[in-house]
Backbone as a ProteinNet text record, in pm:
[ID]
protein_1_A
[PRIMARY]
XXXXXXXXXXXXXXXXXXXXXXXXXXXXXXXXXXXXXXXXXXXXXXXXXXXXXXXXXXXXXXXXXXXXXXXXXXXXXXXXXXXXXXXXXXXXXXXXXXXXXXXXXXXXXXXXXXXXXXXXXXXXXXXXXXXXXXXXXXXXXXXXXXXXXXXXXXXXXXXXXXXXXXXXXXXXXXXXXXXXXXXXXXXXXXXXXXXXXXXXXXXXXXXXXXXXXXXXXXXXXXXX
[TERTIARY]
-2426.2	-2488.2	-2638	-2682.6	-2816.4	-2865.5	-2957.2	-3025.2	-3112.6	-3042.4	-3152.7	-3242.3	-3286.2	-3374.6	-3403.5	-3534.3	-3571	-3522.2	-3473.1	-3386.1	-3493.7	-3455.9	-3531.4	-3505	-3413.4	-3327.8	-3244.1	-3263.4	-3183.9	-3049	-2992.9	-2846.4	-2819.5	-2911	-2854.8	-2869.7	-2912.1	-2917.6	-2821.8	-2767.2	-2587.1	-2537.3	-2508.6	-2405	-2408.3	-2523.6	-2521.7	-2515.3	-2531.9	-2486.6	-2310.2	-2283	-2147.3	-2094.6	-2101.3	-1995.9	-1999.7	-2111.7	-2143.4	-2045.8	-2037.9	-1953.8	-1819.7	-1762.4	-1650.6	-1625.1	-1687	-1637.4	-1639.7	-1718.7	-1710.7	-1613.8	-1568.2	-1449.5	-1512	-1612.6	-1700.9	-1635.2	-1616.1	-1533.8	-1362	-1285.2	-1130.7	-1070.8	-969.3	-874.2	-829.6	-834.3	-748.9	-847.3	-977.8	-1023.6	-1093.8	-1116	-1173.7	-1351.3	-1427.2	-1571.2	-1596.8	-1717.7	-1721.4	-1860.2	-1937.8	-2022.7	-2136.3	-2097.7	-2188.5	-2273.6	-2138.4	-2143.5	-2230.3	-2197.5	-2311.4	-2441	-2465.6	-2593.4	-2677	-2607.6	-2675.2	-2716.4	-2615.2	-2613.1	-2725.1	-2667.1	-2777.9	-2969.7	-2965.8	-3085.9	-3153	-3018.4	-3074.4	-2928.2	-2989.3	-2907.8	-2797.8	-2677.1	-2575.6	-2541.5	-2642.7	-2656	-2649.3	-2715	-2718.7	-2610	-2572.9	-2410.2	-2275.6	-2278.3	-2194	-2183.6	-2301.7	-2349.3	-2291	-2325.6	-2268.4	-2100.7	-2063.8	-1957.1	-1853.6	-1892.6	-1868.4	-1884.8	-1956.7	-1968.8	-1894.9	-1873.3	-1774.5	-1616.6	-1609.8	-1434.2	-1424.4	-1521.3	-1554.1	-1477	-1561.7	-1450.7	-1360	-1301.2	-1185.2	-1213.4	-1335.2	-1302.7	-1289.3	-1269.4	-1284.3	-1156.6	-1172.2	-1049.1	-1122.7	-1190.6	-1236.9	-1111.3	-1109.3	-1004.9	-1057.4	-1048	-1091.3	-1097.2	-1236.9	-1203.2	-1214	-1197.7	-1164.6	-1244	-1320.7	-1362.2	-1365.1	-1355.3	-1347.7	-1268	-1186.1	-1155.3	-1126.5	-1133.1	-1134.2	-1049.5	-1055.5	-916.3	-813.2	-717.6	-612.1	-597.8	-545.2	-507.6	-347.3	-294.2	-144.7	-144.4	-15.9	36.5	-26.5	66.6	43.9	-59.4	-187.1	-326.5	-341.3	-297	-307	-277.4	-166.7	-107.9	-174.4	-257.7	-322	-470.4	-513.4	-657.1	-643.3	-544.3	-554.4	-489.2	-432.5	-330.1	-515.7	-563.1	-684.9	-769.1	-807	-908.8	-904.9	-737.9	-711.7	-712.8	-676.6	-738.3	-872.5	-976	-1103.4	-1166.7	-1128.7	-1179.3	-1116.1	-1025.7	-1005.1	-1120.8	-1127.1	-1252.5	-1386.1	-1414.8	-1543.4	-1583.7	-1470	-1484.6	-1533.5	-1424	-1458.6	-1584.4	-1668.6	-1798.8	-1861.9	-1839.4	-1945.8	-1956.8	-1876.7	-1846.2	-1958.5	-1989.1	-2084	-2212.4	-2256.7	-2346.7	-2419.2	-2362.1	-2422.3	-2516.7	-2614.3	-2707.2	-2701.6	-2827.1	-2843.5	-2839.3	-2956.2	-3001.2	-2856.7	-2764.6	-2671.1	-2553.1	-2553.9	-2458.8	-2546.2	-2643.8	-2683.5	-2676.4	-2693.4	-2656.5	-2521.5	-2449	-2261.1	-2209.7	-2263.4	-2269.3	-2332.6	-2424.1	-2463.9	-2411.1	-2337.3	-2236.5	-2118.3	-2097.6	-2007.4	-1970.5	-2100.8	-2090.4	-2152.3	-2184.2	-2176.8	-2019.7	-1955.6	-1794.5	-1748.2	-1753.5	-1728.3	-1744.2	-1829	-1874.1	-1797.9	-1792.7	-1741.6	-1611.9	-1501	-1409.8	-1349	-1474	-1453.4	-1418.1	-1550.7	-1546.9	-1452	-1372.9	-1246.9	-1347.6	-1450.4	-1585.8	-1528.8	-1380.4	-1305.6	-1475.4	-1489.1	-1572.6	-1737.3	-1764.4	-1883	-1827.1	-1686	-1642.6	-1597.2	-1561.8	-1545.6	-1657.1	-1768.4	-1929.5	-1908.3	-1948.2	-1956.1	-1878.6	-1718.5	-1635	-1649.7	-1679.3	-1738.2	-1877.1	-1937.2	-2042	-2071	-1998.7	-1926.7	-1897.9	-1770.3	-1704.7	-1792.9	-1887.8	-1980	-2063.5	-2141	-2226.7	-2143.7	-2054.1	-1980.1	-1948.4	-1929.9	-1900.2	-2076.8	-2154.9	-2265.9	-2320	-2301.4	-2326.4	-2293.2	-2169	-2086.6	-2117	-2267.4	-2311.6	-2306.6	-2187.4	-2076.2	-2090	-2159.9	-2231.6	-2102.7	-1986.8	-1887.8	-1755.1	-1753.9	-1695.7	-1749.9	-1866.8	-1932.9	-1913.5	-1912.4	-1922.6	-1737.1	-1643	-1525.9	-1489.8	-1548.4	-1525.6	-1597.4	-1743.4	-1798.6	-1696.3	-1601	-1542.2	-1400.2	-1355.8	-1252.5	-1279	-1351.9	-1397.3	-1450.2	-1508.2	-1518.5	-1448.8	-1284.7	-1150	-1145.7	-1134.9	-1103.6	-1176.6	-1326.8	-1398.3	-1349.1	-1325.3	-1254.5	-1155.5	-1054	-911.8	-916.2	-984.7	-1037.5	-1072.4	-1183	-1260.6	-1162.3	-1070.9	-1008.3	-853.2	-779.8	-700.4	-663.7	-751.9	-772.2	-862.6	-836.2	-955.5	-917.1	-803.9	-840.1	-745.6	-727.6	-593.1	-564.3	-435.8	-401	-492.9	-563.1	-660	-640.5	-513.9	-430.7	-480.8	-450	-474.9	-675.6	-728.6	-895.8	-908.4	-864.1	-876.6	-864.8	-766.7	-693.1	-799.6	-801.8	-916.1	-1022.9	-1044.7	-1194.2	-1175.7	-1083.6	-1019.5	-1054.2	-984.1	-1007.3	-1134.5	-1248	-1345.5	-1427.7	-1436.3	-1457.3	-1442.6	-1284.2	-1237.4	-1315	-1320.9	-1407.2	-1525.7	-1628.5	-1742.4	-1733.7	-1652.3	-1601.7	-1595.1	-1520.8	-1485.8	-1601.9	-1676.4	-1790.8	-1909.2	-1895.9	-1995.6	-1983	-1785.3	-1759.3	-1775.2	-1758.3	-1700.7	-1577.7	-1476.7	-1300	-1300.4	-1263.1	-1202.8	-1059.3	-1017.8	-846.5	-822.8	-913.3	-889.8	-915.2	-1027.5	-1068.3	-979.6	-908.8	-789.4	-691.5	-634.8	-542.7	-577.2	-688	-775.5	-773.8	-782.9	-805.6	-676.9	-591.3	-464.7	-418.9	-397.2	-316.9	-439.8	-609.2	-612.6	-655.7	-587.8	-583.1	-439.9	-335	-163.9	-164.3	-198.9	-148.4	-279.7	-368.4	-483	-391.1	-351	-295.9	-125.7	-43.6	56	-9.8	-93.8	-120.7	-145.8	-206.1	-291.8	-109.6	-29.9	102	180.2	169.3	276.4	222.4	90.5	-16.9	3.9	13.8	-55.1	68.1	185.3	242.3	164.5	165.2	117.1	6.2	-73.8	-258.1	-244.5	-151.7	-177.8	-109.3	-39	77.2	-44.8	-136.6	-275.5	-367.1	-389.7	-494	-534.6
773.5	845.5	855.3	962.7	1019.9	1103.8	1024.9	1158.2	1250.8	1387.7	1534.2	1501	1470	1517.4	1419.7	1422.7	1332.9	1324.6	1211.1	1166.3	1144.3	1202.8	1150.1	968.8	937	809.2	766.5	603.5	534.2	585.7	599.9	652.7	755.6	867.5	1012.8	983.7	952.4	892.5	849.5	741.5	699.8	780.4	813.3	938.8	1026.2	1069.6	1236	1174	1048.6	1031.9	955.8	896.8	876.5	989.9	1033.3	1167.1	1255	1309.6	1367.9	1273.2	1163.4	1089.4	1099.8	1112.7	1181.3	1320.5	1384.8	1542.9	1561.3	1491.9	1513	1467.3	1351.9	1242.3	1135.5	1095.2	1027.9	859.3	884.7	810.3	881.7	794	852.9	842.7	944.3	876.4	767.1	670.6	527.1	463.7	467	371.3	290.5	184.8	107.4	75.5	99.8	110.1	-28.9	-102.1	-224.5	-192	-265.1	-224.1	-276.2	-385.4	-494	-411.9	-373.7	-303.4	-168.8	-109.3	40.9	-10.8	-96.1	-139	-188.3	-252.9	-242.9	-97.3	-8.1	115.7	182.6	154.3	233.1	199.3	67.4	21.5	-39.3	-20	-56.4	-177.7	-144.6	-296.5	-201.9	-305	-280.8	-200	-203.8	-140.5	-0.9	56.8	253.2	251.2	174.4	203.9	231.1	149.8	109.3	224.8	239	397.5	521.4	509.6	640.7	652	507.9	477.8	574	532.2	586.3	722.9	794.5	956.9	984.5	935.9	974.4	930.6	861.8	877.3	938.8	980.8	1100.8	1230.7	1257.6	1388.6	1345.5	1247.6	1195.9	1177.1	1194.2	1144.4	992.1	895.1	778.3	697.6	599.9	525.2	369.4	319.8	213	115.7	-15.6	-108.7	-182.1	-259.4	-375.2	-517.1	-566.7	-699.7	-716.9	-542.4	-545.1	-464.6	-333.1	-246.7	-77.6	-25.1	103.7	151.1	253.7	331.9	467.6	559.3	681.9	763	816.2	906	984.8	939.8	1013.8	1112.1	1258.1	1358.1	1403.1	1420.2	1464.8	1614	1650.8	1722.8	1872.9	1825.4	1904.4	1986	1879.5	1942.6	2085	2140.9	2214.2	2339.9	2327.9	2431	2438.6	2318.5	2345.5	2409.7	2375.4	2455.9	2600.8	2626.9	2751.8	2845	2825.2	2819	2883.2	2727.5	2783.2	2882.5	2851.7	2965.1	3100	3081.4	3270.4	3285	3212	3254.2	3270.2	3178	3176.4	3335	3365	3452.8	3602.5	3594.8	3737.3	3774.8	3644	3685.1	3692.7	3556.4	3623.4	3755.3	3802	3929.7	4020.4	4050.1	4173.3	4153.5	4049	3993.5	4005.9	4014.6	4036.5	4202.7	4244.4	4361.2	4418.7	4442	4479.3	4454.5	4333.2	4266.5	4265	4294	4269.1	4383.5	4317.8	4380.9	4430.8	4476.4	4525.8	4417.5	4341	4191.3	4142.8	4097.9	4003.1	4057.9	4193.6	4267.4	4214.8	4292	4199.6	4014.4	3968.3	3834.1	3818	3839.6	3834.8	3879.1	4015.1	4017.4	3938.6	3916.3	3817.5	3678.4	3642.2	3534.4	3554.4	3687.9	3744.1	3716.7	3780.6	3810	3674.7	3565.7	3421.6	3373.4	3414.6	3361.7	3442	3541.7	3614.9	3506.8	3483.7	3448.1	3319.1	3241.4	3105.4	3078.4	3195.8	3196.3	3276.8	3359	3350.9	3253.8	3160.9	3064.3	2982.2	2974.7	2878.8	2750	2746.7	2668.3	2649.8	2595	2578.8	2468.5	2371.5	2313.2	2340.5	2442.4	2538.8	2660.6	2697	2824.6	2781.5	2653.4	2608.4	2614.6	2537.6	2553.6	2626.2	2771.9	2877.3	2980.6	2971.3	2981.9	2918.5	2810.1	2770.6	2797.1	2852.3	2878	3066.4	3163.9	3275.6	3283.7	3209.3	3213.1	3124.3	3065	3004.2	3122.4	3213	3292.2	3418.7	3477.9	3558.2	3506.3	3345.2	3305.4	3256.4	3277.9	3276.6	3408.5	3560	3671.9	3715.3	3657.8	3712.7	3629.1	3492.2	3504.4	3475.8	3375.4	3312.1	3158.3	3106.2	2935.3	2850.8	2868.1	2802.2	2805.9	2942.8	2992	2949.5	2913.5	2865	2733.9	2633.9	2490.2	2434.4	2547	2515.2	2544	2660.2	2671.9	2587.6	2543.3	2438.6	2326.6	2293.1	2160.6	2198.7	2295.2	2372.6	2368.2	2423.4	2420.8	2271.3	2205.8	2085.4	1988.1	1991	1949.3	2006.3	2097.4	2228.4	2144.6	2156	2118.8	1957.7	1829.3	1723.2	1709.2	1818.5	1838.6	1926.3	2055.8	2069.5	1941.8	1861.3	1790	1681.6	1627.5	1503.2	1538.8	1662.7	1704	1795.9	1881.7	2023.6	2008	2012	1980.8	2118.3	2193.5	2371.5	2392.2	2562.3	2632.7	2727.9	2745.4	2879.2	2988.2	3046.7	3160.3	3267.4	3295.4	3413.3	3414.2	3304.2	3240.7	3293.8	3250.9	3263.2	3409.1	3469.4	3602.7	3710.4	3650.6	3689.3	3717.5	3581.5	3534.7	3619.1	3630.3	3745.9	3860.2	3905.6	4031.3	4040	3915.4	3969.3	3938.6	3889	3880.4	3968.2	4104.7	4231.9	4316.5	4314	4331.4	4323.8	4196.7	4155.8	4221.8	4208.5	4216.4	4412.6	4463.5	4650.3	4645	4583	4643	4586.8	4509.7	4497	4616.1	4616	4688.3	4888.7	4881.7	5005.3	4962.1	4896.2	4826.1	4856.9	4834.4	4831.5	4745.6	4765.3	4616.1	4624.1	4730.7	4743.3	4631.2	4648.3	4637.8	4465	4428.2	4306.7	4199.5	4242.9	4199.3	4148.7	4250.5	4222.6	4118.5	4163.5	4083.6	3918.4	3921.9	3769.7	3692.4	3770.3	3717.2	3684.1	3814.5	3772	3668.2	3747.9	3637.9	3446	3419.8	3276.9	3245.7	3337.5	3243.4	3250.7	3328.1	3367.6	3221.7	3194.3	3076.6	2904.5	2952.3	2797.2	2825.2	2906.4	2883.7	2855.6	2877.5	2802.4	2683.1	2639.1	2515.9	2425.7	2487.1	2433.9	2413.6	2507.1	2463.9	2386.4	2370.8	2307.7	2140.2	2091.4	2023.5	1889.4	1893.2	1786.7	1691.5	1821	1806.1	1749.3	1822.1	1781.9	1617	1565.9	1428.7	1364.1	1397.8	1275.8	1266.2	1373.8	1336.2	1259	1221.8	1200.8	1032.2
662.8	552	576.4	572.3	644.7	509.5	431.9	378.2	393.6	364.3	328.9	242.1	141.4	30.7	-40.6	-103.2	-201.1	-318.3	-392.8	-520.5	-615.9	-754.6	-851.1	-871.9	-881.9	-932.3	-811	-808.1	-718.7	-739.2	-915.3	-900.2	-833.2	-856.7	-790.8	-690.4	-600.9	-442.7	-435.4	-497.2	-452.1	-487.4	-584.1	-619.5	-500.6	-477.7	-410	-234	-190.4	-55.3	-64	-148	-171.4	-124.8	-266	-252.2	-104	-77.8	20.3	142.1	159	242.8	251.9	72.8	76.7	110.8	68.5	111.4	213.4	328.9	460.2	532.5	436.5	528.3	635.3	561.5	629.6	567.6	448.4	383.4	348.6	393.2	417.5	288.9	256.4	130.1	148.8	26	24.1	106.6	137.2	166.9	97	101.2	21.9	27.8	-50.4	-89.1	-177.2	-80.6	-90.7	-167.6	-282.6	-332.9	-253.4	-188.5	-105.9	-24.7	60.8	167.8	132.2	60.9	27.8	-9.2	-80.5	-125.4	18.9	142.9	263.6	327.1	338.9	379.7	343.8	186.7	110.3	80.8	96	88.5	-83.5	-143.8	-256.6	-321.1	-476.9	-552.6	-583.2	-671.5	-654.8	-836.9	-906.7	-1007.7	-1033.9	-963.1	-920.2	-866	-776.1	-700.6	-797.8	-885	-971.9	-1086.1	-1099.4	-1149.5	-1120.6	-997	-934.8	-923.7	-884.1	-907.9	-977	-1127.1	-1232.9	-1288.2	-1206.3	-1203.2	-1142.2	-982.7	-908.4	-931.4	-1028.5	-1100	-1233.9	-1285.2	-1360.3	-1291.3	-1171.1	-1076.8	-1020.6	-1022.1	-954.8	-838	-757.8	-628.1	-606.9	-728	-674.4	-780.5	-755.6	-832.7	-838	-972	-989	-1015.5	-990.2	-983	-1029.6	-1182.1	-1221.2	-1133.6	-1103.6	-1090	-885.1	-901	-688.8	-651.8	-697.4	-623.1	-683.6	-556.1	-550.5	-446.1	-471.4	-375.3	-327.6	-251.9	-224.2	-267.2	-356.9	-395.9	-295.9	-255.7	-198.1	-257.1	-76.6	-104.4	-106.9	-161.9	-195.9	-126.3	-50.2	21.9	-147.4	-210.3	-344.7	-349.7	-311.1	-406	-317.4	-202.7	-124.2	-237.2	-290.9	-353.7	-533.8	-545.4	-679.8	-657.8	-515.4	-490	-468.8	-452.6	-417	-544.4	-613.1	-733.4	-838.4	-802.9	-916	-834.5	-722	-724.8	-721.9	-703.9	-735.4	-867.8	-950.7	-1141.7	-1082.8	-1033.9	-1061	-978.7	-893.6	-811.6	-862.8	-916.5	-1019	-1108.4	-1155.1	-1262.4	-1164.9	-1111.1	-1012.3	-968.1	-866.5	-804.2	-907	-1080.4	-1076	-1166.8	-1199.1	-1279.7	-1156.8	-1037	-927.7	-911.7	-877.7	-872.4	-972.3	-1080.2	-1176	-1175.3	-1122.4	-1053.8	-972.3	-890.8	-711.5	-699.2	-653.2	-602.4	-457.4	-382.1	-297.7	-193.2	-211.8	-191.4	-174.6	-267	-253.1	-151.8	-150.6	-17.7	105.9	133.2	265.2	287.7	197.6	233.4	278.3	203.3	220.4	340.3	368	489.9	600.2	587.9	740.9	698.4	594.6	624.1	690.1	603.8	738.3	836.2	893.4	1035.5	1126.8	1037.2	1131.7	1103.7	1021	1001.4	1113.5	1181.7	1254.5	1396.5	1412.9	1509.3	1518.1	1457.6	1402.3	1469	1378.6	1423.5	1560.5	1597.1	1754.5	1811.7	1814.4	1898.6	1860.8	1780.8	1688.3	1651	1660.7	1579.6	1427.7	1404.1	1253.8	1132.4	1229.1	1148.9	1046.6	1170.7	1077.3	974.6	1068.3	961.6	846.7	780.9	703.8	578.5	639.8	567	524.8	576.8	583.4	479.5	495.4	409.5	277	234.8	127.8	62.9	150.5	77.7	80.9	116.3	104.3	-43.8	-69.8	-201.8	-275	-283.1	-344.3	-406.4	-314.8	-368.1	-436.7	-393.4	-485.7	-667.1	-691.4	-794.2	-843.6	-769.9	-816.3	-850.7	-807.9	-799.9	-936.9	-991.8	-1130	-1243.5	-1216.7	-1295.8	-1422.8	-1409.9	-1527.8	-1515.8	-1599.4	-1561.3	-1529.7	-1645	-1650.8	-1539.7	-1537.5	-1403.7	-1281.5	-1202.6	-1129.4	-1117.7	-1203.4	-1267.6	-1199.5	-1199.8	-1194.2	-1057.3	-999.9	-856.4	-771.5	-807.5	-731	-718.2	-837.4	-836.1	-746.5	-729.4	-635.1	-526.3	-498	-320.9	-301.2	-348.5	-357.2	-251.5	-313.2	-319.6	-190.3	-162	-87.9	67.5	66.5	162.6	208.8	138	157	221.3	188.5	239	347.6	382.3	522.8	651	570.9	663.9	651.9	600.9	632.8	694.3	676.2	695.2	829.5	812.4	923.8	1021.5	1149.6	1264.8	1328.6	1267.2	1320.3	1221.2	1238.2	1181.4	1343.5	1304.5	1427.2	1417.1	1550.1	1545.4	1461.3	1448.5	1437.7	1272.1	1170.6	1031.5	1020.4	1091.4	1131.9	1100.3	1179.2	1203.2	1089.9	1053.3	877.3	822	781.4	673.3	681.3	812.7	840.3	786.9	845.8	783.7	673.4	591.2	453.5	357.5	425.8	390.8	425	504.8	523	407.3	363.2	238.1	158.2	101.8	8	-30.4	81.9	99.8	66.5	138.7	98	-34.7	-67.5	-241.6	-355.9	-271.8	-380.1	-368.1	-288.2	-246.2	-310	-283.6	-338.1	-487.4	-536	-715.6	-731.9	-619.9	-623.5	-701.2	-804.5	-875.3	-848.2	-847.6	-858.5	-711.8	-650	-452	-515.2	-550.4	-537.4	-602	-684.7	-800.6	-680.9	-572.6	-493.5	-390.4	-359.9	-198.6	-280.8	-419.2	-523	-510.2	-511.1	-522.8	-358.4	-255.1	-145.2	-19.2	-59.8	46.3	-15	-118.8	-179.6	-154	-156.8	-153.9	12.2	88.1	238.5	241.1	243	267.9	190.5	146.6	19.1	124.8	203.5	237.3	409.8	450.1	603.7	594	491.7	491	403.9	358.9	347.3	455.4	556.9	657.7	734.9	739.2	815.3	806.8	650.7	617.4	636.3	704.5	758.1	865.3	1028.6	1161.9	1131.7	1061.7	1018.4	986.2	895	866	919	1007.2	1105	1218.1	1243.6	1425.1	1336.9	1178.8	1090.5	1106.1
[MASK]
++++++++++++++++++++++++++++++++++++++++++++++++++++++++++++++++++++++++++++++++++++++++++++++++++++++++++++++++++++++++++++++++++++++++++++++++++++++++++++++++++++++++++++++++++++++++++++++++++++++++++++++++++++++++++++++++

């Protein structure tokens, strides 16, 4: 755990390098988080830890155990099919609240995420196209501009990015390629204001994405 940025509060510092440990899989599901032990890591007392603790089983990434600890919230074969389940509710509404929205400015950005996802999944570089992919559908649900809607997909992709990084060390090219595809899509129908188009692109490229990462997600955790 390496920090980026300056913390107002010893807590947000644990909190925000914790977690950050989890989503990366830096810390594994079901592992066990020693408070001792972070307070060395971390450089501080075991008070902010305990803190953060407690935010972080707030979002469920953690599971406090009276009396023993902490530990990493396990991922269930399942959650594959509930991340994707929600973000196609969430991205119906995004798209067509972006769609109305989007500026000039926010098309050129989308695009040159694009076109480094492009590149990404050339190189089958799965681990940056991931970033990348998350932060794509990040700014679209930021574009439409809906606090609450935003608030729920951050906590989606979230999940999403964890279960990538602890699960997925690639997908088949062929799956990559897709995806590109349909983030071309995307990026077209905003730009035209398809909503009819973006409605569909909401729906098929989230179940065809939530059924790879299903057939996937045996092999992925038997090499894990």
């Amino acid at each position: 755990m390496q920090p980026q940025q300056i913390f107002q509060t010893k807590e947000e510092y644990a909190y925000q390098m914790i977690r950050q440990a989890i989503l990366t899989c830096e810390f594994k599901p079901d592992e066990k988080l020693v408070i001792d032990h972070l307070g060395i890591q971390l450089g501080i007392s075991q008070i902010p830890i305990r803190a953060a603790m407690q935010r972080l089983q707030a979002e469920g990434l953690v599971h406090i155990i009276p009396h023993s600890g902490a530990v990493v919230s396990p991922i269930r074969p399942e959650k594959v099919e509930e991340i994707f389940s929600l973000l196609e509710v969430l991205e119906q509404t995004a798209f067509r609240y972006a769609a109305e929205k989007i500026t000039q400015v926010d098309l050129v950005s989308l695009q040159e995420l694009v076109k480094k996802l492009d590149a990404a999944a050339d190189q089958v570089d799965f681990k940056s196209w991931v970033g990348l992919n998350i932060q794509f559908h990040r700014q679209i649900a930021e574009i439409s501009d809906m606090p609450l809607l935003l608030e729920f997909t951050h906590r989606i992709l979230d999940e999403w990015q964890r279960l990538s990084n602890c699960y997925f060390q690639h997908l088949p090219p062929l799956r990559l390629l897709a995806a590109q595809a349909e983030h071309h899509q995307i990026v077209l129908a905003l730009q035209t204001k398809d909503v009819e188009r973006l409605q569909e692109i909401a729906v098929t490229h989230n179940r065809q994405a939530g059924q790879a990462y299903q057939n996937y997600f045996p092999t992925a955790k038997q090499k894990s």
